[in-house]
GUTIKOL-69666 format. One record per residue (C-alpha): z, y, x; residue in one letter. Coordinates in steps of 0.25 Angstrom, whole numbers, padded with zeros to 4 digits, always signed. Example, Ala and Ser with C-alpha at 12.3 -4.5 7.8 and 13.67 -1.06 7.14 Angstrom:
2
+0031-0018+0049A;+0029-0004+0055S;
# end
This chain:
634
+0422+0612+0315X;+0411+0609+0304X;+0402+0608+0314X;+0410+0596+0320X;+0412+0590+0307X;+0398+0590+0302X;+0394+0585+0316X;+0406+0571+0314X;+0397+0569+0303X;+0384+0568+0309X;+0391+0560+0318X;+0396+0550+0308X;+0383+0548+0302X;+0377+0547+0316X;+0386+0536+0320X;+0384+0529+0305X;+0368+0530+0307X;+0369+0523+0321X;+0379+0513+0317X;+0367+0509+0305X;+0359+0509+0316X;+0365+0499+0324X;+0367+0489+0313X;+0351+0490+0313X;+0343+0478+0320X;+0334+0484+0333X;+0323+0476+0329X;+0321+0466+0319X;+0309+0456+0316X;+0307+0450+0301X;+0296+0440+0300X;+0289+0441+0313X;+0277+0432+0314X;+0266+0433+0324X;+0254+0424+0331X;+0248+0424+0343X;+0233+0414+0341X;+0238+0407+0330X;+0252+0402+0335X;+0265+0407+0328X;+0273+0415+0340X;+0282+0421+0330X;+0285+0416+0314X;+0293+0422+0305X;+0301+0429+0315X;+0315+0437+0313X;+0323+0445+0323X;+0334+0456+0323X;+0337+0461+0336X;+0352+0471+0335X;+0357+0482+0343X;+0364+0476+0355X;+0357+0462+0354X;+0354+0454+0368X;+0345+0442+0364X;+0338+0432+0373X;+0323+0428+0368X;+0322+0415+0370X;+0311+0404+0369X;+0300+0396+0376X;+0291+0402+0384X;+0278+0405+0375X;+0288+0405+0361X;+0285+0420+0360X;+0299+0428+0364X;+0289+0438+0372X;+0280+0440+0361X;+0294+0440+0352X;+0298+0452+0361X;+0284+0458+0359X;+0288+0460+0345X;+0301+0465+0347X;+0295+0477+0357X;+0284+0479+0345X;+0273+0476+0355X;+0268+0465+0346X;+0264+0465+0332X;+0269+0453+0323X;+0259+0447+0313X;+0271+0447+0300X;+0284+0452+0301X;+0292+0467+0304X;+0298+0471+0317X;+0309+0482+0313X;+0314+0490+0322X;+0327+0499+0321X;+0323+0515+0321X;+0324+0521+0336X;+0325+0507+0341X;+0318+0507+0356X;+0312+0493+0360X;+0310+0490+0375X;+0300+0479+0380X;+0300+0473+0395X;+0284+0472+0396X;+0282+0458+0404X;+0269+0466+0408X;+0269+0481+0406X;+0258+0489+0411X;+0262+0497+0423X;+0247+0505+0424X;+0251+0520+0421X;+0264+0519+0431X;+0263+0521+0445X;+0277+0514+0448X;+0285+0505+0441X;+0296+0515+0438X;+0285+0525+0432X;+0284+0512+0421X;+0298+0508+0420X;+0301+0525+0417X;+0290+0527+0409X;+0298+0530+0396X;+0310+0536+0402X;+0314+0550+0404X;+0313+0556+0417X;+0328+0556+0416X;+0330+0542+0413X;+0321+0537+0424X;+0334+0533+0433X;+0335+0521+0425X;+0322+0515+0430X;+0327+0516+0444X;+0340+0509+0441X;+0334+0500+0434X;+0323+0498+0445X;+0336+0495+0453X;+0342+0487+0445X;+0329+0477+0445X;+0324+0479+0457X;+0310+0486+0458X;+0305+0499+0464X;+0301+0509+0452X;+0293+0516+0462X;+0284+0502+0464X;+0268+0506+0460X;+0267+0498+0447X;+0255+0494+0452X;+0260+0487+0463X;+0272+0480+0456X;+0275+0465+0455X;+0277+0458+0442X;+0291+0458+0443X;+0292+0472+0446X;+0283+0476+0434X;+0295+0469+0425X;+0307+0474+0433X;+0299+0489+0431X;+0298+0483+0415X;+0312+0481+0413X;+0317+0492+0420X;+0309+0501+0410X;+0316+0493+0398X;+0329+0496+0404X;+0327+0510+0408X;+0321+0513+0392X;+0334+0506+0386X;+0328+0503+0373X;+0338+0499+0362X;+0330+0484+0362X;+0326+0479+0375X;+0316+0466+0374X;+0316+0459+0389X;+0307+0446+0390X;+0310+0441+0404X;+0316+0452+0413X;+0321+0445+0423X;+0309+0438+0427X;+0306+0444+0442X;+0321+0449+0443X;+0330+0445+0454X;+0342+0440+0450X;+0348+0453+0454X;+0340+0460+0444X;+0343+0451+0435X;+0359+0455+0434X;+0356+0470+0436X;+0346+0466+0423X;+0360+0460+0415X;+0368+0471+0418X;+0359+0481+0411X;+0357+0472+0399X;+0370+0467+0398X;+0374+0485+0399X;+0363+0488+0389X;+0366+0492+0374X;+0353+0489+0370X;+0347+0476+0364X;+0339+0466+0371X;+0329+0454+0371X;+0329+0444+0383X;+0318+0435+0386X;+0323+0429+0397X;+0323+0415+0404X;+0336+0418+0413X;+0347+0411+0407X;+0356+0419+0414X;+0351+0432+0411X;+0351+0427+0394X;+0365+0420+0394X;+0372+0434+0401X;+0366+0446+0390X;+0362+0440+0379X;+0369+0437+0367X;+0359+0434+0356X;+0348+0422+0357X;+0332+0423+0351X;+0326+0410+0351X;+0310+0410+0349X;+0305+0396+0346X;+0292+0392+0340X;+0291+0404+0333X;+0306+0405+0328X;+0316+0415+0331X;+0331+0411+0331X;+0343+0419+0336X;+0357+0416+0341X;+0369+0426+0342X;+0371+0419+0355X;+0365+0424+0370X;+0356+0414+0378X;+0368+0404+0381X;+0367+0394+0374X;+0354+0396+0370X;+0349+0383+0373X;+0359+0375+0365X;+0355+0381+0354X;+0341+0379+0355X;+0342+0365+0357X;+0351+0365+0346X;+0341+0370+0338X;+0331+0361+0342X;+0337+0349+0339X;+0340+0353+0324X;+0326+0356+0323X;+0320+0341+0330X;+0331+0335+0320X;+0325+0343+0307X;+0311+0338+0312X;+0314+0324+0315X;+0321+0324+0300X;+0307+0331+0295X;+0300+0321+0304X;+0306+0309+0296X;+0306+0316+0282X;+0291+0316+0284X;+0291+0301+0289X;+0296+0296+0277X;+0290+0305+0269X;+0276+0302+0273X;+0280+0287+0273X;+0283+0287+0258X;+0269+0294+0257X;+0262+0282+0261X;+0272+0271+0254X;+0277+0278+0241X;+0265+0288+0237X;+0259+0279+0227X;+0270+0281+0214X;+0271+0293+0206X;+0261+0300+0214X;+0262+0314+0208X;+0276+0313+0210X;+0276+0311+0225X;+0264+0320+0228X;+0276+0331+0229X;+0280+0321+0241X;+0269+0321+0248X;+0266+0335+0246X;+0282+0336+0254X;+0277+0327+0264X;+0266+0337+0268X;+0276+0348+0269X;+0283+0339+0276X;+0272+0338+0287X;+0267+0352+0284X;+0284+0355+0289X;+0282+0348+0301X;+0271+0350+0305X;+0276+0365+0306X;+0284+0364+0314X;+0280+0370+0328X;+0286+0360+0340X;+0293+0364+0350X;+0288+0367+0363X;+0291+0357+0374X;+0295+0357+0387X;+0286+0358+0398X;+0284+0346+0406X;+0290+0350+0420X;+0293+0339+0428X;+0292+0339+0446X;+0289+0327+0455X;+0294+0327+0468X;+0286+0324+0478X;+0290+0314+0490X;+0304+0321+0495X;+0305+0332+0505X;+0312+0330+0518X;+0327+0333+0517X;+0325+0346+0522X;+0317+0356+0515X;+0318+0370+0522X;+0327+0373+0535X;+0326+0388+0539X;+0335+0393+0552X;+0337+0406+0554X;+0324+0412+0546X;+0321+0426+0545X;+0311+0433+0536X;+0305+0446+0535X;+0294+0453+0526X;+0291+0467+0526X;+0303+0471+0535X;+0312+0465+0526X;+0321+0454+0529X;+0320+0442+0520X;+0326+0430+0525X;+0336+0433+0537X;+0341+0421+0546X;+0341+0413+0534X;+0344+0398+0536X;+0343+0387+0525X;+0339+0372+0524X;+0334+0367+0512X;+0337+0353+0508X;+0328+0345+0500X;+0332+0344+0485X;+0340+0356+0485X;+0338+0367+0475X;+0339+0382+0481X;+0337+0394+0474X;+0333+0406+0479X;+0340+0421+0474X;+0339+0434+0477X;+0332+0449+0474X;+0318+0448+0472X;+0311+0449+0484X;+0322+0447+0494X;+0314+0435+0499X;+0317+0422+0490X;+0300+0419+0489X;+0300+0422+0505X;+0312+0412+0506X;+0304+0401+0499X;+0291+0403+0507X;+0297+0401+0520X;+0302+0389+0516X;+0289+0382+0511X;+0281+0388+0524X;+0273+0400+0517X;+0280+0410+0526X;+0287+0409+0541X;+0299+0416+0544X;+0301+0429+0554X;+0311+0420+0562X;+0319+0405+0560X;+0313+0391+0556X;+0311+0385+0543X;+0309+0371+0543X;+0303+0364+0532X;+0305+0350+0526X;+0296+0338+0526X;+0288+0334+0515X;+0289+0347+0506X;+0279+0347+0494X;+0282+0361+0489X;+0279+0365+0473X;+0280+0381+0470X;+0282+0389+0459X;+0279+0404+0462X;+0286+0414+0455X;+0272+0422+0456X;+0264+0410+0450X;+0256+0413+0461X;+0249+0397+0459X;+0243+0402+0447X;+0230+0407+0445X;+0231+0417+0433X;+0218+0416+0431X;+0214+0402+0430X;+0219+0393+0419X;+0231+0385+0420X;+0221+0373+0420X;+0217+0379+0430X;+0229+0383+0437X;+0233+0367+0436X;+0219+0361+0440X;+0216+0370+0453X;+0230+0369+0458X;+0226+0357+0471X;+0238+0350+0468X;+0235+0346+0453X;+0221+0345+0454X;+0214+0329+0450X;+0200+0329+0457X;+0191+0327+0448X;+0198+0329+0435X;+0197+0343+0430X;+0206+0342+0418X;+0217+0336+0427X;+0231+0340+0435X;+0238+0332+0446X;+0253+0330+0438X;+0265+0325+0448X;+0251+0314+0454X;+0247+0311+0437X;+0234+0319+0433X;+0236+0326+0420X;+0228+0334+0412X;+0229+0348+0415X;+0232+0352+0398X;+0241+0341+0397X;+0250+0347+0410X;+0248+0360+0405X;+0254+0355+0391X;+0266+0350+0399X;+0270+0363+0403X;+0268+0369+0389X;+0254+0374+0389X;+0245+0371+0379X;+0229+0368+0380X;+0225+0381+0377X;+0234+0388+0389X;+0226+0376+0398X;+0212+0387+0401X;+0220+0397+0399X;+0223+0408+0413X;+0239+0407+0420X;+0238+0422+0417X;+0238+0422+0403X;+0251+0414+0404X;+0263+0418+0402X;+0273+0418+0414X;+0280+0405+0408X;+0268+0399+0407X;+0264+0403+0422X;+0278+0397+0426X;+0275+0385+0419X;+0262+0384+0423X;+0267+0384+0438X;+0277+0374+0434X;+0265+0364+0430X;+0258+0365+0443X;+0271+0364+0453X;+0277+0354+0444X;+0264+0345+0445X;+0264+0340+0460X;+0276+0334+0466X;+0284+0341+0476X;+0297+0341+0485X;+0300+0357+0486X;+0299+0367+0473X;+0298+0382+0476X;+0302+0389+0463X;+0300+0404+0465X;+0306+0411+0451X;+0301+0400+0443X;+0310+0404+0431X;+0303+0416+0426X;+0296+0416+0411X;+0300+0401+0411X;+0308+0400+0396X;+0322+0393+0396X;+0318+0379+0393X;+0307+0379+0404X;+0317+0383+0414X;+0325+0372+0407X;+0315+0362+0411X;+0312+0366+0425X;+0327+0366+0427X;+0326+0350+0423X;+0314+0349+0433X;+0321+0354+0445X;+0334+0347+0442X;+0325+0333+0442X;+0317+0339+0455X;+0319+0331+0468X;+0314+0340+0478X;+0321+0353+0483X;+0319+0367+0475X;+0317+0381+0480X;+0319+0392+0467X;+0319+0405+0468X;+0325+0410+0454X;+0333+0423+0448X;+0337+0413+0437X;+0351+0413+0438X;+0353+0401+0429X;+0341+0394+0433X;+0346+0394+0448X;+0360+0389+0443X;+0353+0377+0438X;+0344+0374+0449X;+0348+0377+0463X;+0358+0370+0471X;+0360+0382+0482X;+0354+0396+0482X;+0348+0405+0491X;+0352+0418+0488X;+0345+0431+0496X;+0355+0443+0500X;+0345+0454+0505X;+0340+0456+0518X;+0336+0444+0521X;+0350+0435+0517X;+0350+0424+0511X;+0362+0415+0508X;+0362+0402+0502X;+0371+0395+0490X;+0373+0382+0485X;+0371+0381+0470X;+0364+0391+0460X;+0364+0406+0457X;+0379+0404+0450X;+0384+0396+0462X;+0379+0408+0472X;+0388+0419+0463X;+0398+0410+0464X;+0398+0407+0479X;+0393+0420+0486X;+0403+0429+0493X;+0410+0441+0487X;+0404+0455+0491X;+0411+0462+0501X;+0415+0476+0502X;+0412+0485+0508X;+0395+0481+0514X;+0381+0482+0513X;+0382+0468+0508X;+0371+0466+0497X;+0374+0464+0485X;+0375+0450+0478X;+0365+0447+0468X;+0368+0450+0453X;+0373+0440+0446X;+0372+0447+0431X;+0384+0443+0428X;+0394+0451+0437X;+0398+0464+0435X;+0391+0476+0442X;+0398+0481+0453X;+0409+0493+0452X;+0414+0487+0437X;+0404+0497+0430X;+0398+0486+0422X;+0385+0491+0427X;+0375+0484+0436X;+0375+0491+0451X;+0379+0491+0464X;+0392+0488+0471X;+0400+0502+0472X;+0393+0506+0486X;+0384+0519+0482X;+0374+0524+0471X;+0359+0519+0473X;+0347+0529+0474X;+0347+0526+0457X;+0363+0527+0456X;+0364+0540+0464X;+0350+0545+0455X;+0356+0542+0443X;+0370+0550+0445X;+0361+0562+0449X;+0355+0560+0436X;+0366+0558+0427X;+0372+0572+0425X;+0360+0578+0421X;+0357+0566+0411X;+0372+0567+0404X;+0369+0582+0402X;+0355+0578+0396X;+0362+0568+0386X;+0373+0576+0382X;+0366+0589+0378X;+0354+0579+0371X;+0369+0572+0364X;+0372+0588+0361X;+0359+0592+0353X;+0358+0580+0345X;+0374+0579+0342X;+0371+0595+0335X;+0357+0590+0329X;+0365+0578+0323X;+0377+0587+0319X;+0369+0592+0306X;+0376+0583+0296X;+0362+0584+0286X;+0352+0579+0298X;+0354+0565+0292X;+0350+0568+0279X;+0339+0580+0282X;+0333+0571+0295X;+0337+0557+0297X;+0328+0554+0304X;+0330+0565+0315X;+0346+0563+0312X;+0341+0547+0317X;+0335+0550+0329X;+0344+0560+0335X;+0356+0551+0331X;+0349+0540+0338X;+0345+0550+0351X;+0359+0554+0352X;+0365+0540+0353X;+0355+0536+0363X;+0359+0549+0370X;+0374+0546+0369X;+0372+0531+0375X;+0365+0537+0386X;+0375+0546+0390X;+0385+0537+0390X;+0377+0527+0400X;+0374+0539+0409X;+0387+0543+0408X;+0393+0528+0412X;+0381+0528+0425X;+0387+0541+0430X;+0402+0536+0430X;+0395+0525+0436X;+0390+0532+0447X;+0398+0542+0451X;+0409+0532+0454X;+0400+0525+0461X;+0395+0537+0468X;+0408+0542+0471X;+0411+0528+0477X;+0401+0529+0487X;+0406+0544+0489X;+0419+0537+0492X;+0414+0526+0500X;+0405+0535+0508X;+0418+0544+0513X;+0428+0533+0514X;
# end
């Protein structure tokens, strides 16, 4: 019986040490300043980031929220200022680029500091984002590297995860089964992101880097823009004010200075700081000049196809698909990566022939791509270069010079218009950032006229108000627009009908955007083999778990793993919860060892949270396995 009651009172100091300690910021900055070649990225800077917190990072591309994110993960030094972080707190960092060299596969990377007991998570995660974690590393794409990056992330569960674009090269799938874990997770997290979507559904708290400045709202991402424009205007008011302060002023200098002239050099010496004020101030950056030209119009009809099928690699693509495309009309294109969308828009404009079926192809086309593997850029010339050796732009005769929209300009002065600056002019694509590629790639296809626009995924690393502006353009845009996007919100606000590809070659079309498609597609039916719709990341996962999965027709390879699993894991947890509940039942180890009484308080939290969860996945799965047991003798 004493043995219980000393133990109650470990257990109350226990529970009033973690309550301390999450009162406790994760991660706090005070004062961060720091300079990359002379220019001010970050001045001044403070930031608290608490237990639980879901932030969306935003700003203009080049404002510095990556380099910001850097700093948080402690993989950059600050020139002043202290980064603080709360004891036994685990930071987590999505690499945009992380070095793959010492791993065979991409699940040797993604497991690389897990527990061979743990490693279930990078398959279900590898499910969840869909990419093979027995892929060679060195063979992987781009975007198969990332969904390998953020799968490690996820699998490691630190208590701040810091995200800078993730869903760049996920399907929109991908994307919802990507919600569904954040939304689940009791860790905290930073988004960069330039999904609206994706923002307005998990978070709750809005970072704003501009020029330098940090501001926070206790508000998610909606809305965000109202308050940045509100913002904005109170500061253009303060500087016209300031601008017509030093107006007057400096007309009294010139008119009234001759009087009591030790008296009014205060006044003058005002002035100055007046100047000195304004001159300080750091402008805003402005938009980029994005405008298209239409060329002479199409025929009415753009694209017929009648009865086409495609198949590549023994996989069927496109299967008796017929569609005519109308000229003006605005069709997106959706589905799983690789399930043929890029295949799609190559038929269409001639770079491929179909297996079987006609396509026929409108009179008059004059076609403008953008590629969503910037394939037009050479990453090793300059983007003068990149400008002055594209046929289409190039002014015989003037080396300096770029065709515009039938105007030469001058290659810097295009450049600028698209926000690059002199410097950037000599400078290789390859040093870009993947904004700056995409705008880039904007400036060469926005400046010849055209009649038909291919847009293959061109909002990825674009920042909100470029997407803004591009939005603009197209709505403006005379000629028709083929987009390939998983940007839900962007679709919403450019397509007029939507293609949307099922698997196995079926595609079915839509009118109106992404929202109009959830609205208008059929209800699953039960029982079939029926694929299943595409995620949303706003439904609920099916079976009324709350957790992301399949509908309730039988375990995956990973599900049925994973209950194997599980009973061995509970035991593991529950004799590790044993030992350190009698370590912790000493009632002097706090005041003989706290810094042993810490970590194992700490370590026996951690332990009961994850019994908890992998108590939860095997109710989970054993419901679901003895469903299927059912529905297999039924």
């Amino acid at each position: 019986m004493r043995g219980h009651a000393r133990f109650a009172l470990s257990q109350g100091t226990r529970a009033a040490y973690i309550a301390a300690m999450a009162q406790a910021p994760l991660l706090q900055f005070s004062g961060i300043s720091l300079t990359f070649g002379g220019d001010p990225v970050l001045a001044g800077l403070d930031l608290v980031i608490q237990p639980g917190d879901r932030v969306a990072l935003v700003g203009r591309n080049g404002s510095g929220k990556s380099t910001l994110m850097k700093l948080m993960a402690g993989l950059v030094d600050a020139d002043q200022g202290t980064r603080s972080l709360a004891p036994a707190t685990t930071v987590g960092y999505m690499e945009q680029d992380p070095d793959f060299r010492p791993f065979a596969t991409l699940g040797d990377f993604a497991a690389q500091a897990l527990d061979p007991a743990e490693q279930y998570r990078i398959e279900m995660a590898a499910e969840g984002l869909g990419f093979d974690p027995a892929r060679d590393a060195a063979h992987a794409s781009g975007g198969e590297r990332r969904r390998a990056a953020l799968a490690k992330l996820l699998a490691e569960a630190p208590d701040l995860m810091l995200l800078d674009e993730p869903t760049n090269h996920l399907d929109i799938q991908a994307i919802g089964w990507l919600e569904d874990q954040l939304r689940e997770t009791r860790a905290a997290f930073v988004l960069i992101s330039h999904d609206r979507a994706f923002l307005r559904a998990l978070t709750r708290a809005t970072l704003w880097l501009d020029r330098g400045r940090l501001r926070r709202r206790e508000t998610g991402f909606e809305g965000f823009e109202e308050w940045r424009d509100a913002i904005w205007a109170e500061e253009d008011e303060l500087r016209h004010k300031l601008d017509r302060k030093i107006r007057s002023e400096a007309r009294w200098a010139v008119e009234g200075i001759s009087a009591r002239r030790k008296r009014n050099q205060g006044r003058v010496r005002a002035l100055q700081a007046l100047r000195a004020q304004r001159a300080a101030q750091i402008r805003r950056q402005g938009a980029a000049a994005m405008a298209l030209e239409s060329a002479a119009p199409s025929g009415k009809l753009v694209a017929e196809l009648e009865h086409v099928n495609k198949t590549i690699e023994g996989r069927p693509i496109l299967r008796d698909l017929s569609l005519r495309i109308m000229r003006g009309e605005r069709l997106a294109l959706v589905g799983p990566n690789g399930v043929g969308k890029t295949t799609l828009l190559r038929l269409i404009m001639g770079e491929l022939a179909p297996d079987q079926g006609h396509i026929r192809r409108g009179t008059n086309l004059v076609t403008a791509l953008f590629d969503q593997t910037r394939a037009q850029l050479d990453p090793d010339a300059s983007l003068w270069e990149n400008l002055t050796g594209d046929p289409l732009m190039r002014v015989p005769g003037q080396a300096d010079q770029v065709m515009v929209r039938g105007t030469p300009k001058h290659v810097v002065g295009y450049l600028k218009e698209f926000l690059f600056d002199e410097a950037q002019a000599r400078a290789p694509v390859r040093a870009l950032s993947g904004g700056e590629k995409a705008r880039l790639l904007l400036a060469r296809i926005m400046a010849q006229p055209s009649n038909l626009l291919v847009l293959d995924e061109p909002t990825n690393d674009l920042d909100v108000e470029t997407l803004d502006l591009l939005q603009d353009v197209l709505g403006e845009y005379d000629g028709t627009v083929l987009l390939v996007s998983h940007d839900r919100d962007f679709i919403d606000r450019i397509a007029s009908g939507t293609l949307v590809f099922e698997g196995e070659g079926r595609v079915t079309a839509y009118a109106g955007g992404w929202s109009d498609y959830l609205a208008q597609r059929p209800a699953p039916q039960e029982p079939g083999p029926k694929a299943p719709a595409p995620a949303t990341g706003n439904e609920k996962p099916a079976g009324g778990s709350g957790r992301p999965g399949r509908a309730q027709t039988g375990l995956s390879f990973t599900e049925a793993h994973r209950l194997e699993r599980l009973p061995a894991e509970m035991a593991r947890l529950e004799a590790e919860i044993a030992k350190l509940a009698g370590l912790l039942a000493d009632p002097d180890l706090f005041t003989r060892d706290p810094v042993r009484f810490r970590k194992a308080t700490e370590a026996l939290s951690a332990r009961q949270s994850a019994l908890e969860a992998a108590e939860e996945d095997w109710l989970m799965l054993a419901e679901k396995a003895e469903a299927q047991a059912r529905h297999g003798t039924g």
